[in-house]
VOGU-279446 format. One record per atom (N, C-alpha, C): residue in three letters; atom name; x, y, z. Coordinates in steps of 0.1 Angstrom, whole numbers, plus 5000, padded with zeros to 4 digits. Atoms other than C-alpha are relative to their C-alpha. Layout:
N
+-----+----+------+------+------+
!  aa ! at !    x !    y !    z !
+-----+----+------+------+------+
! ALA ! CA !    X !    Y !    Z !
...
+-----+----+------+------+------+
This chain:
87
+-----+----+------+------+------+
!  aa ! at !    x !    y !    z !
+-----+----+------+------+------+
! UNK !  N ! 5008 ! 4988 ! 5000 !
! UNK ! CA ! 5000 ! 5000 ! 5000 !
! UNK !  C ! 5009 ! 5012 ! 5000 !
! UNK !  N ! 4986 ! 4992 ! 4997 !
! UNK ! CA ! 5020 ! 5032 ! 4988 !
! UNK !  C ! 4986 ! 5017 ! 5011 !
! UNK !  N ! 5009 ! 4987 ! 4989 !
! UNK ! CA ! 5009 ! 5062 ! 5017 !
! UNK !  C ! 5010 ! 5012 ! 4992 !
! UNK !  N ! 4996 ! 4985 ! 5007 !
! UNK ! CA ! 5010 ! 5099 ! 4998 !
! UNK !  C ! 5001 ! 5011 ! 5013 !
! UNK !  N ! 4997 ! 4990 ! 4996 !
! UNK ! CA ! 5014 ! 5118 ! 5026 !
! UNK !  C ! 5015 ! 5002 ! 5000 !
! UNK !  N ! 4983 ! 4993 ! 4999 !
! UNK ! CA ! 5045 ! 5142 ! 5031 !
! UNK !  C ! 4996 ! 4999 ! 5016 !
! UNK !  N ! 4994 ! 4999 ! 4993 !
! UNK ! CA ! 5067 ! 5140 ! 5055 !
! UNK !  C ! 5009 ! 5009 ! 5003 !
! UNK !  N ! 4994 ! 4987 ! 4998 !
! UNK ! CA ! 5084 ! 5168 ! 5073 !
! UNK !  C ! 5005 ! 4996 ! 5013 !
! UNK !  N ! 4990 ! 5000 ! 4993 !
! UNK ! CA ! 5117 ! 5163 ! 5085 !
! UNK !  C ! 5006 ! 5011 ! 5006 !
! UNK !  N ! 4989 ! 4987 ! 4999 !
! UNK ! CA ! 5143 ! 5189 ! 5101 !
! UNK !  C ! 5011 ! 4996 ! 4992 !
! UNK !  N ! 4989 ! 4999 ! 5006 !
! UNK ! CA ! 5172 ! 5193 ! 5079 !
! UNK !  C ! 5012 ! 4999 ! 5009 !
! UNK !  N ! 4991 ! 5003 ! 4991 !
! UNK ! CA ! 5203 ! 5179 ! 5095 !
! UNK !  C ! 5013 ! 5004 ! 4991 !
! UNK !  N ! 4987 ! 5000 ! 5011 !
! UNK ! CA ! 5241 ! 5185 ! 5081 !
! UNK !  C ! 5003 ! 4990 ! 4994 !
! UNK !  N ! 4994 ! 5012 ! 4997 !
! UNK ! CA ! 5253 ! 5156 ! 5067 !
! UNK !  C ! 4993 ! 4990 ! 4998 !
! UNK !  N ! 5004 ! 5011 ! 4997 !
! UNK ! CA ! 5225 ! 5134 ! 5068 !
! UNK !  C ! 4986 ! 5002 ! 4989 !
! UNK !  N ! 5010 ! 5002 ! 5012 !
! UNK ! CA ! 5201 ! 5123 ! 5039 !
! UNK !  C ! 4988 ! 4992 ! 5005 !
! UNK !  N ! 5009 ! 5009 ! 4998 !
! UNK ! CA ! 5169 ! 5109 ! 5041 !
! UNK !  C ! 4997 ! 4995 ! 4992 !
! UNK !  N ! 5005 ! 5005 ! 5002 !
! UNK ! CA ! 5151 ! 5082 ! 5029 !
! UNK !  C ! 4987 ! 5002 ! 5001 !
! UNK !  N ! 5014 ! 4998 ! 4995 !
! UNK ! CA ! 5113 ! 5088 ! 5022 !
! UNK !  C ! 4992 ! 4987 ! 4997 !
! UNK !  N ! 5012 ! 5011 ! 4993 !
! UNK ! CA ! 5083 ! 5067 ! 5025 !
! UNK !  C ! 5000 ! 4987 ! 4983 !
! UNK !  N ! 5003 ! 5008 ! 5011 !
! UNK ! CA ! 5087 ! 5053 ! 4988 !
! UNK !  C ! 5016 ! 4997 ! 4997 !
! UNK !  N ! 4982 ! 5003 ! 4997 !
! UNK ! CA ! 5125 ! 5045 ! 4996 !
! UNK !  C ! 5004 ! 5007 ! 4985 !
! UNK !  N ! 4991 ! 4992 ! 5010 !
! UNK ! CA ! 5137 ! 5072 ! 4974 !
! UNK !  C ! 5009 ! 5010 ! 5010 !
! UNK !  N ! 4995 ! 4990 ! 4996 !
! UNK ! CA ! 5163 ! 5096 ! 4983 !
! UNK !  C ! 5005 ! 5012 ! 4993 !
! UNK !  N ! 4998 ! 4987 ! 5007 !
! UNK ! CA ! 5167 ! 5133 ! 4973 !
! UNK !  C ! 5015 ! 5003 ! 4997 !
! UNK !  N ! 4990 ! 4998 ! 5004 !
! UNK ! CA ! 5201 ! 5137 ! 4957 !
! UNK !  C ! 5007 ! 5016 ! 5001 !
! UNK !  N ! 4996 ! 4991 ! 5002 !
! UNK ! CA ! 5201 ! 5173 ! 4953 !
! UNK !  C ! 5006 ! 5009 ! 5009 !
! UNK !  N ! 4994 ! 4995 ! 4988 !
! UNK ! CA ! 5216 ! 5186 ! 4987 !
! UNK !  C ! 5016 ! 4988 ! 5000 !
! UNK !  N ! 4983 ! 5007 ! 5003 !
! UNK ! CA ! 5248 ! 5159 ! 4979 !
! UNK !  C ! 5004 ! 5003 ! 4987 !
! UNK !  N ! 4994 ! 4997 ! 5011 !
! UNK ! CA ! 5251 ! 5169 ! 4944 !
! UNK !  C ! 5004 ! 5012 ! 5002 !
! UNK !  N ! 4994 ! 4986 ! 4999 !
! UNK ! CA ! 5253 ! 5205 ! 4956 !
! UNK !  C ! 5011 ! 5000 ! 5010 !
! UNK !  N ! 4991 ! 4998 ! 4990 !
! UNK ! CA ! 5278 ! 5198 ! 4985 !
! UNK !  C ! 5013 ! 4995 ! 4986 !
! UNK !  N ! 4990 ! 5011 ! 5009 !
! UNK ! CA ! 5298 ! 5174 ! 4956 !
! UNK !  C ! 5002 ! 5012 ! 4994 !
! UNK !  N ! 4997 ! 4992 ! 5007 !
! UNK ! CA ! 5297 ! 5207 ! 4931 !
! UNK !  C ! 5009 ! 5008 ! 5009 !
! UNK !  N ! 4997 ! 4990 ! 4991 !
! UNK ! CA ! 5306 ! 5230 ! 4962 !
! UNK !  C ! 5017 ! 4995 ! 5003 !
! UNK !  N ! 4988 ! 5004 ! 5000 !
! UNK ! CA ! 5336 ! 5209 ! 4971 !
! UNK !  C ! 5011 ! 4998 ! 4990 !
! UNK !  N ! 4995 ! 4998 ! 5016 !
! UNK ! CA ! 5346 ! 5209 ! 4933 !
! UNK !  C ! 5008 ! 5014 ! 4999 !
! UNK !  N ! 4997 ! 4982 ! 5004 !
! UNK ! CA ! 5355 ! 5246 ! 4936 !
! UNK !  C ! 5013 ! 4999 ! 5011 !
! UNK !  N ! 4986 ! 5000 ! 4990 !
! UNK ! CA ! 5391 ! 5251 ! 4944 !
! UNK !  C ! 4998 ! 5014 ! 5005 !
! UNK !  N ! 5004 ! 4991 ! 4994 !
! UNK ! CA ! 5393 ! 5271 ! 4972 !
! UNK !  C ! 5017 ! 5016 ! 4994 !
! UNK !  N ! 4988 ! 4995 ! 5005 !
! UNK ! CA ! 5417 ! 5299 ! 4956 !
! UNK !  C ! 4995 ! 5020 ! 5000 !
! UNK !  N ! 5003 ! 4982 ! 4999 !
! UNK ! CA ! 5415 ! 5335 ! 4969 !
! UNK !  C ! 5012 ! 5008 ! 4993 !
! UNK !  N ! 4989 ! 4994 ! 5011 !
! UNK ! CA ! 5431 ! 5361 ! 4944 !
! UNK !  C ! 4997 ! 5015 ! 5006 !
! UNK !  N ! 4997 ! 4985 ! 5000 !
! UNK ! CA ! 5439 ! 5397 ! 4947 !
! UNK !  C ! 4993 ! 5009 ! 4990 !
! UNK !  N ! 5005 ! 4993 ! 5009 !
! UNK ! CA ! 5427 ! 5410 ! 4916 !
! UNK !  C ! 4995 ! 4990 ! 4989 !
! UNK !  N ! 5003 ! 5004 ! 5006 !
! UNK ! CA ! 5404 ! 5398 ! 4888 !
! UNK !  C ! 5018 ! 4991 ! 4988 !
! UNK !  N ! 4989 ! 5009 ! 5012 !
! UNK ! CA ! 5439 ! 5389 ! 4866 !
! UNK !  C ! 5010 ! 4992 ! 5007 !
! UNK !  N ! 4990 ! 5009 ! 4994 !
! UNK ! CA ! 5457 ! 5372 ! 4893 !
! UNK !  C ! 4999 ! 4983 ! 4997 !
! UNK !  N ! 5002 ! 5012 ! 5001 !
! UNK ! CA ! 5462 ! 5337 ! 4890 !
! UNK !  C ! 5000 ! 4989 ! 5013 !
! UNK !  N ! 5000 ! 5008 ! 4981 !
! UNK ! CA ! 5467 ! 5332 ! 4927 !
! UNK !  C ! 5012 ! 4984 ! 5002 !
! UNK !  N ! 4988 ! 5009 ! 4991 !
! UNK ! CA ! 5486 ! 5301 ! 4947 !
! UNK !  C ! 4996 ! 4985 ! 4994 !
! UNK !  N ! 5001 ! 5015 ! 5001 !
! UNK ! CA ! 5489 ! 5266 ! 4937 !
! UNK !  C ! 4997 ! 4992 ! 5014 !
! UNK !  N ! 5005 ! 5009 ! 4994 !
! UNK ! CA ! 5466 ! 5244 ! 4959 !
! UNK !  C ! 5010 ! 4992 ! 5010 !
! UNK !  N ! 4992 ! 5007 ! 4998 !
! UNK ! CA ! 5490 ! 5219 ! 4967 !
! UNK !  C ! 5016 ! 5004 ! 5002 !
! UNK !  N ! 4985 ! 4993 ! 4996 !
! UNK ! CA ! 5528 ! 5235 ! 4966 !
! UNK !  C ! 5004 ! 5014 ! 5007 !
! UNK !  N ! 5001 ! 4990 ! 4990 !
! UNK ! CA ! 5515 ! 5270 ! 4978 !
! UNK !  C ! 5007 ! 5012 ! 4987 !
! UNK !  N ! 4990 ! 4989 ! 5011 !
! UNK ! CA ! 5539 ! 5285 ! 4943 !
! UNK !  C ! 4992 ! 5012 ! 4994 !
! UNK !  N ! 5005 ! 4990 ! 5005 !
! UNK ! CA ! 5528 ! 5318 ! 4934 !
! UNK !  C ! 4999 ! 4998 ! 4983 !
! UNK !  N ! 5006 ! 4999 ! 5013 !
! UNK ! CA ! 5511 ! 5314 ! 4898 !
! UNK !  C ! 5000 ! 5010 ! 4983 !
! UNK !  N ! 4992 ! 4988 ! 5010 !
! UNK ! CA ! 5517 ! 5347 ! 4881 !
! UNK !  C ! 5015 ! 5001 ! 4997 !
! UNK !  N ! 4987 ! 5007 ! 5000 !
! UNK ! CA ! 5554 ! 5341 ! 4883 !
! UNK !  C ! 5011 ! 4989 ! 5000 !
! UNK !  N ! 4995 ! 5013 ! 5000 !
! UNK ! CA ! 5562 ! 5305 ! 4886 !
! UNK !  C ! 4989 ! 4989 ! 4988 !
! UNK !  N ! 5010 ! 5011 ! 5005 !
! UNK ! CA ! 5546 ! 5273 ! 4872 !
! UNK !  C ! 5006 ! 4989 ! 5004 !
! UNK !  N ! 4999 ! 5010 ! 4991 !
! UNK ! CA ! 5541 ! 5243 ! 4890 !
! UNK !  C ! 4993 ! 4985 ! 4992 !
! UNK !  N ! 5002 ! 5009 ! 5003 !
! UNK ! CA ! 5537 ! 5209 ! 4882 !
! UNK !  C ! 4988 ! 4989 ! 5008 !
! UNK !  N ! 5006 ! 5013 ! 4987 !
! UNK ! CA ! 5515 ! 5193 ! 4907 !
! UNK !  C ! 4982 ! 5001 ! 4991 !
! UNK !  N ! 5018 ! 5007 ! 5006 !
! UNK ! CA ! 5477 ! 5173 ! 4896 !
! UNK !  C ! 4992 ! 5007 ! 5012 !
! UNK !  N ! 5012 ! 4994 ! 4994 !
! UNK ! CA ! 5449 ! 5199 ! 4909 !
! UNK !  C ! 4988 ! 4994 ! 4995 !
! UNK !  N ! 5014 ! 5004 ! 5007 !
! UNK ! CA ! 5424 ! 5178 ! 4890 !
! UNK !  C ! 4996 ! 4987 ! 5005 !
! UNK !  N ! 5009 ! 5014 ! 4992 !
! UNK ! CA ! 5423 ! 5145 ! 4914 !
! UNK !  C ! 4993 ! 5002 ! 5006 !
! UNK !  N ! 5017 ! 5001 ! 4989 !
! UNK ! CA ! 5390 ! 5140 ! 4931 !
! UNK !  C ! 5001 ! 4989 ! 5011 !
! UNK !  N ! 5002 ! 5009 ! 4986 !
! UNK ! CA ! 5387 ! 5124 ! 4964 !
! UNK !  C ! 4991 ! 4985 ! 4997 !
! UNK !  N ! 5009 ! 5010 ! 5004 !
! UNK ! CA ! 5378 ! 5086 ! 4957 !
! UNK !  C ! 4984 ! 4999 ! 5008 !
! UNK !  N ! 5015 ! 5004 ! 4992 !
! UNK ! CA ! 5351 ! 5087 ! 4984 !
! UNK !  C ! 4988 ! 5008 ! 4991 !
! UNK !  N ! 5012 ! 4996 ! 5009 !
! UNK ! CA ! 5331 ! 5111 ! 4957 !
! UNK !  C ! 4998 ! 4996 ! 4985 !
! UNK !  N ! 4998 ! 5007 ! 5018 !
! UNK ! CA ! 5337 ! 5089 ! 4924 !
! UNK !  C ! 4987 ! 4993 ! 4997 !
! UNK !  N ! 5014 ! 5003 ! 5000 !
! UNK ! CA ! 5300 ! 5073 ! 4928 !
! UNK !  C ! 4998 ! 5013 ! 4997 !
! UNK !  N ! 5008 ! 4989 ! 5008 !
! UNK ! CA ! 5285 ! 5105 ! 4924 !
! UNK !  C ! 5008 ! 5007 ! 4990 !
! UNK !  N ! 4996 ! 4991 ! 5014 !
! UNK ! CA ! 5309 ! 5118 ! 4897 !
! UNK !  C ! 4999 ! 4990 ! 4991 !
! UNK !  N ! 5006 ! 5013 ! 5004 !
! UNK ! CA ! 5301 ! 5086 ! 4881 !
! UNK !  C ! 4981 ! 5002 ! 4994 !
! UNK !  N ! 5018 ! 5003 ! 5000 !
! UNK ! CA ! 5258 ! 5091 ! 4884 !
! UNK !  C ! 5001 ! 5016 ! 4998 !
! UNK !  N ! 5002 ! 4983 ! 5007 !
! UNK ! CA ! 5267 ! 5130 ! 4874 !
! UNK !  C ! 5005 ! 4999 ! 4982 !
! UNK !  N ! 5002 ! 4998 ! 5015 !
! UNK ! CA ! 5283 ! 5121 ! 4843 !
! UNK !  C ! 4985 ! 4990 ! 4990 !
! UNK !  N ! 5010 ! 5005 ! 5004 !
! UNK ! CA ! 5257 ! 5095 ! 4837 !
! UNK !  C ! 4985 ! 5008 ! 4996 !
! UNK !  N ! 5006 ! 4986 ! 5002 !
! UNK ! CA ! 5235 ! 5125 ! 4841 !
! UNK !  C ! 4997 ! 5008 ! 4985 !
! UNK !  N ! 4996 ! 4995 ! 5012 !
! UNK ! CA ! 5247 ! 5143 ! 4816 !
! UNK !  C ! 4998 ! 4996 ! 4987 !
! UNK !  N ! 5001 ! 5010 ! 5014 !
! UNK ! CA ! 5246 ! 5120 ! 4788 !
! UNK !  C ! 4984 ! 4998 ! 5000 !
+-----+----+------+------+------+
């Protein structure tokens, strides 16, 4: 027997629910997953290039070698069901 009422939770950090038709709402982990995507890189002026992530090397003057583009395996499922997405 499927039951239509809503349910009204409080929003927790961190913590997803499951509703009454065992679905779960994705879109508060896809937005933390995008949010954590964004290197955190504070600049001085629109044309600066700012500090390398990982070595710290000033950008406008140096160039650095280091992979800013690995992703934390624990979020490869959902970059996985985001490209799936997409397509």
């Amino acid at each position: 027997m499927r039951n239509n009422s809503i349910i009204h939770v409080q929003k927790e950090e961190g913590n997803f629910r499951i509703d009454s038709d065992n679905l779960i709402d994705l879109e508060e982990a896809m937005s933390q997953y995008t949010f954590m995507k964004i290197p955190f890189s504070p600049r001085c002026t629109v044309q600066c290039k700012g500090l390398c992530v990982k070595c710290g090397v000033d950008l406008n003057t140096n160039n650095c070698d280091c992979n800013t583009k690995q992703i934390d395996s624990r979020w490869a499922p959902l970059e996985s069901l985001l490209d799936s997405i997409k397509e």
